[in-house]
N, CA, C and O atoms as CSV, one atom per row, in Angstrom:
chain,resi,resn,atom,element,x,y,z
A,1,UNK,N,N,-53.792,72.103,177.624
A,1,UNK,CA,C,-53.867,71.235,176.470
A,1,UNK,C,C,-52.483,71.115,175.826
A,1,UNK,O,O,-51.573,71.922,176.014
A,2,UNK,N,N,-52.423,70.172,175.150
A,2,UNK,CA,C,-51.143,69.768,174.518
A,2,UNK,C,C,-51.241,69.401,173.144
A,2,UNK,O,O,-52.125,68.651,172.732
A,3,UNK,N,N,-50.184,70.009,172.278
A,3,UNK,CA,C,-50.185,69.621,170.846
A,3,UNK,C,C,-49.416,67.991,170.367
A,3,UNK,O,O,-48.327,67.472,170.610
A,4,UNK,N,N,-50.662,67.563,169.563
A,4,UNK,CA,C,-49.963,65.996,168.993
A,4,UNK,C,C,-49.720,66.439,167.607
A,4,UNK,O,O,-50.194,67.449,167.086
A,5,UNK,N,N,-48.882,65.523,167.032
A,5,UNK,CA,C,-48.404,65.469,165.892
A,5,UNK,C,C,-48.695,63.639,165.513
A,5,UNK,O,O,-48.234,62.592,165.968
A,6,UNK,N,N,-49.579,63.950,164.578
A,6,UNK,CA,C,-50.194,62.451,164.414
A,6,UNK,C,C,-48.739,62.226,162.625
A,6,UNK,O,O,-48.911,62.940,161.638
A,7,UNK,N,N,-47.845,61.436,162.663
A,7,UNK,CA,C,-47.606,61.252,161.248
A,7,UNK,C,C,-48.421,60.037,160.145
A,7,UNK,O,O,-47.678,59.060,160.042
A,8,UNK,N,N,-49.190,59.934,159.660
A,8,UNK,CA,C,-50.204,59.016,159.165
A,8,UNK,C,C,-49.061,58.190,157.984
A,8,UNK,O,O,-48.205,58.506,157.158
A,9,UNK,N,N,-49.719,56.931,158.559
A,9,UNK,CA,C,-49.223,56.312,157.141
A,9,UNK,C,C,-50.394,55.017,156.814
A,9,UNK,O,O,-51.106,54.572,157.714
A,10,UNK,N,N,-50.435,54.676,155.850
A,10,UNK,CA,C,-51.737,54.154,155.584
A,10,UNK,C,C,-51.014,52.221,154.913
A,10,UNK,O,O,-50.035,51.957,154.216
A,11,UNK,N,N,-51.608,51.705,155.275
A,11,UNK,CA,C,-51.428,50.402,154.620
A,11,UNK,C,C,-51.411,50.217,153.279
A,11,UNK,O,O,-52.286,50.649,152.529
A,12,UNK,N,N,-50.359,49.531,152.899
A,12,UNK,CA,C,-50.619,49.254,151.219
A,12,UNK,C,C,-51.092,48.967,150.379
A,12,UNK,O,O,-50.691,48.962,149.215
A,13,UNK,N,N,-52.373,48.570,150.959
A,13,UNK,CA,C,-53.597,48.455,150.337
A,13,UNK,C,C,-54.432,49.292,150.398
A,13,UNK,O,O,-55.545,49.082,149.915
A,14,UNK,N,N,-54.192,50.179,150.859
A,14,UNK,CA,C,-55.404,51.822,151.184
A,14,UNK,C,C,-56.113,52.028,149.633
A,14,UNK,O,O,-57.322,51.949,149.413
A,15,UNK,N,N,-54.874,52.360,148.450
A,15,UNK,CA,C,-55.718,52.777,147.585
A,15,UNK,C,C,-56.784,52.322,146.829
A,15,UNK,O,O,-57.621,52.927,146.159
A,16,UNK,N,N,-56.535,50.697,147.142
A,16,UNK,CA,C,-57.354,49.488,146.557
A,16,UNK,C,C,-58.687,49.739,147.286
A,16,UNK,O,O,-59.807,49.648,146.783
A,17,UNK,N,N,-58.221,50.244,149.223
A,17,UNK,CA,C,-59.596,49.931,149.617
A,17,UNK,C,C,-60.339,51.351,149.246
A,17,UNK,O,O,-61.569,51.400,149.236
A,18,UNK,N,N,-59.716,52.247,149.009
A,18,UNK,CA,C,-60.620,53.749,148.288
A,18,UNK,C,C,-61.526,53.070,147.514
A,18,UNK,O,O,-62.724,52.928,147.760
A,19,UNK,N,N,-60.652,52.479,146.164
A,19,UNK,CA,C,-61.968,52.219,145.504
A,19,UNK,C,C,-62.716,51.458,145.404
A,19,UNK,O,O,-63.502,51.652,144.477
A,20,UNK,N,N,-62.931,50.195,146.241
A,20,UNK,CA,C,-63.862,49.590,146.524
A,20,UNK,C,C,-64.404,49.988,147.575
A,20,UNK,O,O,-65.156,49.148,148.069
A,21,UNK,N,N,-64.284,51.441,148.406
A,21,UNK,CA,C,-65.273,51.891,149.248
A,21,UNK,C,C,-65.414,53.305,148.414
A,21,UNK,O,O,-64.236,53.661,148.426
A,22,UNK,N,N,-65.777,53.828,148.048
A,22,UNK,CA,C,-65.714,54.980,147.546
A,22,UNK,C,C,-66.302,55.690,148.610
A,22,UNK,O,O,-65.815,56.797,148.377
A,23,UNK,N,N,-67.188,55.889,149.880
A,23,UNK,CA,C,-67.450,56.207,150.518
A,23,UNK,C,C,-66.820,56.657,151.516
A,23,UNK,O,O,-67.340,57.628,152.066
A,24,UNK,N,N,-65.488,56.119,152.100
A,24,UNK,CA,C,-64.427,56.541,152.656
A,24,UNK,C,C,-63.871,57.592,152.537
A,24,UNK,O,O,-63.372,58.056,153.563
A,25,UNK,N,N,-63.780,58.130,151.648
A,25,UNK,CA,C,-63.114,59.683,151.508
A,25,UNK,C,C,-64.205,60.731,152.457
A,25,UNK,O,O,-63.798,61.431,153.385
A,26,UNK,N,N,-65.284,60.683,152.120
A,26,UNK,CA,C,-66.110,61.288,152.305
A,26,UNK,C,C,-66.633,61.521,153.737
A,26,UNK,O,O,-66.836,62.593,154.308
A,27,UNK,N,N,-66.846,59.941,154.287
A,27,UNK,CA,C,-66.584,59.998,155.731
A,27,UNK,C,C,-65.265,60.321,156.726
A,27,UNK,O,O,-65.481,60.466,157.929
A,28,UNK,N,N,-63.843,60.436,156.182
A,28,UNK,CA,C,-63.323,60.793,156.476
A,28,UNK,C,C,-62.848,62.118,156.620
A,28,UNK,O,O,-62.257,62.458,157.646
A,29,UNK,N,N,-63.086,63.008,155.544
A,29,UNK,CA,C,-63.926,64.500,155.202
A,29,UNK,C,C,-64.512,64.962,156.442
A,29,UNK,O,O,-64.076,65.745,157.285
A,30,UNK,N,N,-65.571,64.323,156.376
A,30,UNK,CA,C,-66.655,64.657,157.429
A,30,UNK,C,C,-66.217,64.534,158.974
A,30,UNK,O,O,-66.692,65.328,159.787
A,31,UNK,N,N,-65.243,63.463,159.404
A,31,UNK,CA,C,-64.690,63.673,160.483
A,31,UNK,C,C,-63.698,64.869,160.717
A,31,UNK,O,O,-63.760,65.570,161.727
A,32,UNK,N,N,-62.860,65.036,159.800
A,32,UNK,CA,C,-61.741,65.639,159.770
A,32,UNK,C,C,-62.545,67.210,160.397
A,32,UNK,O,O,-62.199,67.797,161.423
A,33,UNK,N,N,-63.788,67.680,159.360
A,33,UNK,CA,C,-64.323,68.731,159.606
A,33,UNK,C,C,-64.978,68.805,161.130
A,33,UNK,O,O,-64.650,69.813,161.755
A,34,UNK,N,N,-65.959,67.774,161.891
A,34,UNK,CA,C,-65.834,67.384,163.125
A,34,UNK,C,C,-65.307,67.914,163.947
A,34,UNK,O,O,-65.871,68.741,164.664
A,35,UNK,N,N,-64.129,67.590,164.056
A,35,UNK,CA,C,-62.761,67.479,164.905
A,35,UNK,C,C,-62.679,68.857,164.619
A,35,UNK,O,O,-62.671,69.485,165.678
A,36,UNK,N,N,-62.607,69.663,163.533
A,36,UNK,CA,C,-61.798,70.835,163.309
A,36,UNK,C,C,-63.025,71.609,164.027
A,36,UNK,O,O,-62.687,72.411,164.897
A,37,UNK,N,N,-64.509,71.455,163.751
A,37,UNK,CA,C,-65.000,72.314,164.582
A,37,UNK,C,C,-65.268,72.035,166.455
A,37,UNK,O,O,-65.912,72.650,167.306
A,38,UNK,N,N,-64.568,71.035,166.477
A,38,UNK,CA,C,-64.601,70.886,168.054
A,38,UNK,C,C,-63.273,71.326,168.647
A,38,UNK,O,O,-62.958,71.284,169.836
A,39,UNK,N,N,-62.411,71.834,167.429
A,39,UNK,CA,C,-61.083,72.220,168.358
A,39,UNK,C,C,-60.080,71.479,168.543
A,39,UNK,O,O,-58.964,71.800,168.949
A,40,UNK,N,N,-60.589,70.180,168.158
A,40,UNK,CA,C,-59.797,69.036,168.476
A,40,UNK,C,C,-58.329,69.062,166.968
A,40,UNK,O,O,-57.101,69.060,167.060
A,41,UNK,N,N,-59.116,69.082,165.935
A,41,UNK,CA,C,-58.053,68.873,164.717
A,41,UNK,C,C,-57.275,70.376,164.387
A,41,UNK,O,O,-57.849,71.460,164.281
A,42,UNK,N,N,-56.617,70.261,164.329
A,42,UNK,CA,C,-56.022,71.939,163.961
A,42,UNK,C,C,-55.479,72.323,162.905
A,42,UNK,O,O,-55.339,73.521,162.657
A,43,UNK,N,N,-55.081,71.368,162.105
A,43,UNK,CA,C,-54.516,71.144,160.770
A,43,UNK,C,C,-53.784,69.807,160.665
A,43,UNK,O,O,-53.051,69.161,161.413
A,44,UNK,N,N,-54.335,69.638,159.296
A,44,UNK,CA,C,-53.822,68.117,158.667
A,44,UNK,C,C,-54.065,68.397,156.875
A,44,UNK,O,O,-54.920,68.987,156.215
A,45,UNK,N,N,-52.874,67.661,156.567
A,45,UNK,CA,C,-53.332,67.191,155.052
A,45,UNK,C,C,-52.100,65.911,154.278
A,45,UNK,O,O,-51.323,65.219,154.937
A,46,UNK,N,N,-52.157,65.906,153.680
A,46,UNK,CA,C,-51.105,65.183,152.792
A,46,UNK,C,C,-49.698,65.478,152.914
A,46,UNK,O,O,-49.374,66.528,153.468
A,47,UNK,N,N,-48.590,64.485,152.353
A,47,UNK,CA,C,-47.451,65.216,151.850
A,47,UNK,C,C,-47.607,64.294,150.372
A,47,UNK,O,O,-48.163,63.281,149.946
A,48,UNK,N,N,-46.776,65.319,149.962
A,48,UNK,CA,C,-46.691,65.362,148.272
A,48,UNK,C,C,-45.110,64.601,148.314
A,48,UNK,O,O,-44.097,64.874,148.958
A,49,UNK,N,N,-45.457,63.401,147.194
A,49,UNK,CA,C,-46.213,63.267,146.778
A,49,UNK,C,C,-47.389,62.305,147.296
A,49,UNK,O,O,-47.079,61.792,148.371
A,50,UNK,N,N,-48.380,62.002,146.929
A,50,UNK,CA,C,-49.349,61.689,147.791
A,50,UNK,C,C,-49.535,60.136,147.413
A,50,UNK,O,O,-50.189,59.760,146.440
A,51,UNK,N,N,-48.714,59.087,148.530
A,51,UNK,CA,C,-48.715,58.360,148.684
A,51,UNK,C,C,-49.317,56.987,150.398
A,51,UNK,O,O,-49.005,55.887,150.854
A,52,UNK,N,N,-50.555,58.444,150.746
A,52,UNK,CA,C,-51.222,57.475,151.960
A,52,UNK,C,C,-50.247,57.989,153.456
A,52,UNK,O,O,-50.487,57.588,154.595
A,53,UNK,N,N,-49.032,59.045,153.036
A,53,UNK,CA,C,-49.076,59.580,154.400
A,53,UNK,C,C,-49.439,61.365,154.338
A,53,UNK,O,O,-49.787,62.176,153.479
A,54,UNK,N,N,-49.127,61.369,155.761
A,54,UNK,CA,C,-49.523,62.994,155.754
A,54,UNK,C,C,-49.391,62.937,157.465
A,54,UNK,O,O,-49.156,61.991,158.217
A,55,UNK,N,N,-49.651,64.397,157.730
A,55,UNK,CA,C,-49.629,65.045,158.429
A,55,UNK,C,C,-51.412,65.207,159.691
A,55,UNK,O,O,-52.452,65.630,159.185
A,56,UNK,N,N,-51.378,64.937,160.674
A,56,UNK,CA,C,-52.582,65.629,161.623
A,56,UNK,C,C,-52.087,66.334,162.864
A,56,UNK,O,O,-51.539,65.674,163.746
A,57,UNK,N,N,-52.216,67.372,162.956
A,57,UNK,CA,C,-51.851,68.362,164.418
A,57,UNK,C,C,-53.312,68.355,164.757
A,57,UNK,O,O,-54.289,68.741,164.116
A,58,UNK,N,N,-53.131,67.554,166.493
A,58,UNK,CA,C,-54.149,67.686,167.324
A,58,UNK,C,C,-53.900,68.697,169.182
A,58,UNK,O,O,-52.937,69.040,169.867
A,59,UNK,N,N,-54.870,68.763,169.240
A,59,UNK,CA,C,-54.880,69.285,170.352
A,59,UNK,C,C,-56.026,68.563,171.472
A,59,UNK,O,O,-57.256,68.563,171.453
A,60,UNK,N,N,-55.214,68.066,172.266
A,60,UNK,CA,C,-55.578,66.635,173.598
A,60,UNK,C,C,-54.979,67.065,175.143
A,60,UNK,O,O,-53.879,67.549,175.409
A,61,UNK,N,N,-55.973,66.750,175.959
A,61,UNK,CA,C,-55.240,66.690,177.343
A,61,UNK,C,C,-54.012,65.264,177.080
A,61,UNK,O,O,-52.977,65.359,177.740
A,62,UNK,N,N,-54.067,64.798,176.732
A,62,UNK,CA,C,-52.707,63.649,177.272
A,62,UNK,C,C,-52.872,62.797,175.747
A,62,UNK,O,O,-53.743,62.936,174.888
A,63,UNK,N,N,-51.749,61.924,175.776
A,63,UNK,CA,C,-51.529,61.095,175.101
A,63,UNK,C,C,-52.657,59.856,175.006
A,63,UNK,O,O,-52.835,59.205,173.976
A,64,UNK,N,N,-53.207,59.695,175.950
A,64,UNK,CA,C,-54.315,58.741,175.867
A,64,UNK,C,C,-55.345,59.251,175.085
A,64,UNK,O,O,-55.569,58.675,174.020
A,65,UNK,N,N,-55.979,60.160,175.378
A,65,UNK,CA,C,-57.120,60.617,174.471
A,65,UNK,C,C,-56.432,61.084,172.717
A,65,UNK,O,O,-57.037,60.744,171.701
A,66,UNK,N,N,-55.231,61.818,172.679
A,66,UNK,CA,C,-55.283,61.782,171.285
A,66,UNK,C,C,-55.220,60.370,170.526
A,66,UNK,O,O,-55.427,60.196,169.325
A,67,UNK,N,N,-54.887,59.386,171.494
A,67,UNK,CA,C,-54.973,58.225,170.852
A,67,UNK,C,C,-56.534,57.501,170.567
A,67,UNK,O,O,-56.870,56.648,169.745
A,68,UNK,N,N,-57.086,58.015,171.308
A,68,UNK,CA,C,-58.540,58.043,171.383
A,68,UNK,C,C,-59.330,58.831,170.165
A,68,UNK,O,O,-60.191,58.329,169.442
A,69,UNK,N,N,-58.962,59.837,170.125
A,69,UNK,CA,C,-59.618,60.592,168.883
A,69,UNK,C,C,-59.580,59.819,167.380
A,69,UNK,O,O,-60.519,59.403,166.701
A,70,UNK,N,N,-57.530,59.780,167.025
A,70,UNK,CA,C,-57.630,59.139,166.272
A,70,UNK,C,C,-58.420,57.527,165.831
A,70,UNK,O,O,-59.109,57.316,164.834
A,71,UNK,N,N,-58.158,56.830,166.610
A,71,UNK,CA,C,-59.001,55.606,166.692
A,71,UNK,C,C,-60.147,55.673,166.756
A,71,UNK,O,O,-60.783,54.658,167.043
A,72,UNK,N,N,-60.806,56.910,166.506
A,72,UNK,CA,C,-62.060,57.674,165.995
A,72,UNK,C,C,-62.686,57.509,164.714
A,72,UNK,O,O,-63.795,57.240,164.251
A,73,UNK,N,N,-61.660,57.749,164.377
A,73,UNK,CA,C,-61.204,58.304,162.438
A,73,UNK,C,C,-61.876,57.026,161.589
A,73,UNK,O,O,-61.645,55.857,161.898
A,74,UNK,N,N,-62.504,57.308,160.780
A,74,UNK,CA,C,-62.845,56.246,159.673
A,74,UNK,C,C,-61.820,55.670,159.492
A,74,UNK,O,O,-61.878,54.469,159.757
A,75,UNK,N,N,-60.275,56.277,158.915
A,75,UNK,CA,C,-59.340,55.647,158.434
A,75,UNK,C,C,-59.319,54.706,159.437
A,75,UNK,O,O,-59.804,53.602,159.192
A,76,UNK,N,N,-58.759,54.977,160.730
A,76,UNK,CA,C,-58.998,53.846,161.691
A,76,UNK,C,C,-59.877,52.513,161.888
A,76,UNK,O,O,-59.650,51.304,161.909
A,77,UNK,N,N,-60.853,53.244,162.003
A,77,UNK,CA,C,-61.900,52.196,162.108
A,77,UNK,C,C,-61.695,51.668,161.229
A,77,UNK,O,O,-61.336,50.556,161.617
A,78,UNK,N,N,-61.657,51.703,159.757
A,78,UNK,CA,C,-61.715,50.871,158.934
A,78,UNK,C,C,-60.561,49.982,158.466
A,78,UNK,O,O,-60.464,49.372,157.401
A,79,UNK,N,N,-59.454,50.059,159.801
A,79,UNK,CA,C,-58.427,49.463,159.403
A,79,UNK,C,C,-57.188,49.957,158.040
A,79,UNK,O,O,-56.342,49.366,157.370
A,80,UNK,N,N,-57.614,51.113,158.138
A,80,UNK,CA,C,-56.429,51.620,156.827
A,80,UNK,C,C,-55.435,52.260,157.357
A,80,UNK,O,O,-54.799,52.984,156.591
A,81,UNK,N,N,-55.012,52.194,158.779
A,81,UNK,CA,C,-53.693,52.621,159.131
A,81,UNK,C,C,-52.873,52.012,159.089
A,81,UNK,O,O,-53.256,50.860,159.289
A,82,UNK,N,N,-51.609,52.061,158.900
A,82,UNK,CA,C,-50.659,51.266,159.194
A,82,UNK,C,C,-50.179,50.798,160.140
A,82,UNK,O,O,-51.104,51.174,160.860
A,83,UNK,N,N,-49.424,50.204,160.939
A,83,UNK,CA,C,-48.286,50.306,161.931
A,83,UNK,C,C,-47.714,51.018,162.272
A,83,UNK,O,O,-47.653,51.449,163.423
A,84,UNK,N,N,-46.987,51.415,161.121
A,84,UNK,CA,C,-45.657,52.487,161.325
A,84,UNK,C,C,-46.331,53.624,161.573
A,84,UNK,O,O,-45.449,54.482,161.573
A,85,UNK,N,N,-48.065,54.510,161.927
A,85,UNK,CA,C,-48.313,55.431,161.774
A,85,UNK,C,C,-47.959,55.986,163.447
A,85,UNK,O,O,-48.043,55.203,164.392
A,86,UNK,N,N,-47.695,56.944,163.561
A,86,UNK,CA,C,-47.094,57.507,165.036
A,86,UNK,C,C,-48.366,58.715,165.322
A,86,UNK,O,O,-48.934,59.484,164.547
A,87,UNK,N,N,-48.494,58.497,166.678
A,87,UNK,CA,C,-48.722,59.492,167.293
A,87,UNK,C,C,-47.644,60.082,168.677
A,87,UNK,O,O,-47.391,59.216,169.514
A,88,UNK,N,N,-47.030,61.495,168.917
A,88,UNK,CA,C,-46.153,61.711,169.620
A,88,UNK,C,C,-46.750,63.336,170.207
A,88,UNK,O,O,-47.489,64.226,169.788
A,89,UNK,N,N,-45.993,63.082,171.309
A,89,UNK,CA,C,-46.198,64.967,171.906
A,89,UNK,C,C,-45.275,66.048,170.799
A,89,UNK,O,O,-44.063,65.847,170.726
A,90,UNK,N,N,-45.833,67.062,170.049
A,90,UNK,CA,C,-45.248,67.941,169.735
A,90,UNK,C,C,-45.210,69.401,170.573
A,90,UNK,O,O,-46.101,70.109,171.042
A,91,UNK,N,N,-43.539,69.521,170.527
A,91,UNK,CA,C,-43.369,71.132,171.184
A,91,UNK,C,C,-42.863,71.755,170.157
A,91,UNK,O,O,-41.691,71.724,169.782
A,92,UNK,N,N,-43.635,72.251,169.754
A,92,UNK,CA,C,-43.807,73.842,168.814
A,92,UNK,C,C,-43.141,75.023,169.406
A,92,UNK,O,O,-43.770,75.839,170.081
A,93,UNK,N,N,-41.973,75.117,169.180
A,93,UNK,CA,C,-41.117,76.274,169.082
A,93,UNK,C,C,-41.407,77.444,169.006
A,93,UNK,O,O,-41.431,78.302,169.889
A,94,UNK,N,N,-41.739,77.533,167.447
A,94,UNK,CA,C,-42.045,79.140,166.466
A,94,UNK,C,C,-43.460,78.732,166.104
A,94,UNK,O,O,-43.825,77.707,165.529
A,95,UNK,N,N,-44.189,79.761,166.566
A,95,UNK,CA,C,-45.363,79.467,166.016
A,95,UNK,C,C,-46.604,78.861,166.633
A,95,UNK,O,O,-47.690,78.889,166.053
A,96,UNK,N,N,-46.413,78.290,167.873
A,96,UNK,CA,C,-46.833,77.607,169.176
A,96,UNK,C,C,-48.579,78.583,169.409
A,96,UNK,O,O,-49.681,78.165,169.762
A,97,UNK,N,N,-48.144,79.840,169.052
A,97,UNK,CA,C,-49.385,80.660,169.440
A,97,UNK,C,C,-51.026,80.301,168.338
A,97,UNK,O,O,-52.187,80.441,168.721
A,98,UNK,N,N,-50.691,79.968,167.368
A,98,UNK,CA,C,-51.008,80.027,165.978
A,98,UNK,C,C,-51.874,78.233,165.960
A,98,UNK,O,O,-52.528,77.734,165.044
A,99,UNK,N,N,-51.605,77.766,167.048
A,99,UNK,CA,C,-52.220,76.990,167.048
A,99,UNK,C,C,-53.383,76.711,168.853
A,99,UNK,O,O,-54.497,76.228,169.055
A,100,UNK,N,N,-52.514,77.213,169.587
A,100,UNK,CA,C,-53.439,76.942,171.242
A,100,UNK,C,C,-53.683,78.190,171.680
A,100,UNK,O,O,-52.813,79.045,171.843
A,101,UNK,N,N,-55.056,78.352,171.913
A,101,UNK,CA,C,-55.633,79.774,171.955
A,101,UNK,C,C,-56.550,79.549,173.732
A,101,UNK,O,O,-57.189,80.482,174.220
């Protein structure tokens, strides 16, 4: 298995569509937890200050499927990603253990 480094960035309209979905957080919650108990998500959250990007470390056989997972994601589906959001192979240096078991 191989570690992704998803960097999220969300469209500029994300916060508008929060609150006319208010439901979105919640389903996205619920995936996030998903993923984390299938092994798949390994850690993700925000960066501060919290402006619609952040951080997801996944764990995928290849680049195709983490692209697959994400395009999973409510945020996805519902069209609140951006463009600019990247998914890339991360090699973890220090610390490498702490995440692939």
């Amino acid at each position: 298995m191989t570690l992704y480094a998803v960097i999220v960035a969300t469209r500029a309209d994300y916060y508008d569509y929060k609150r006319a979905h208010p439901e979105h957080d919640q389903n996205q919650l619920t995936w996030f937890k998903q993923q984390e108990e299938a092994g798949t998500l390994l850690a993700c959250g925000p960066f501060a200050p919290h402006d619609g990007t952040g951080l997801w470390i996944l764990e995928a056989s290849s680049l195709a499927e983490a692209q697959r997972i994400v395009g999973s994601s409510p945020r996805s589906q519902d069209g609140m990603l951006a463009e600019s959001a990247r998914i890339v192979e991360w090699e973890a240096h220090i610390g490498k253990h702490r995440f692939l078991h």
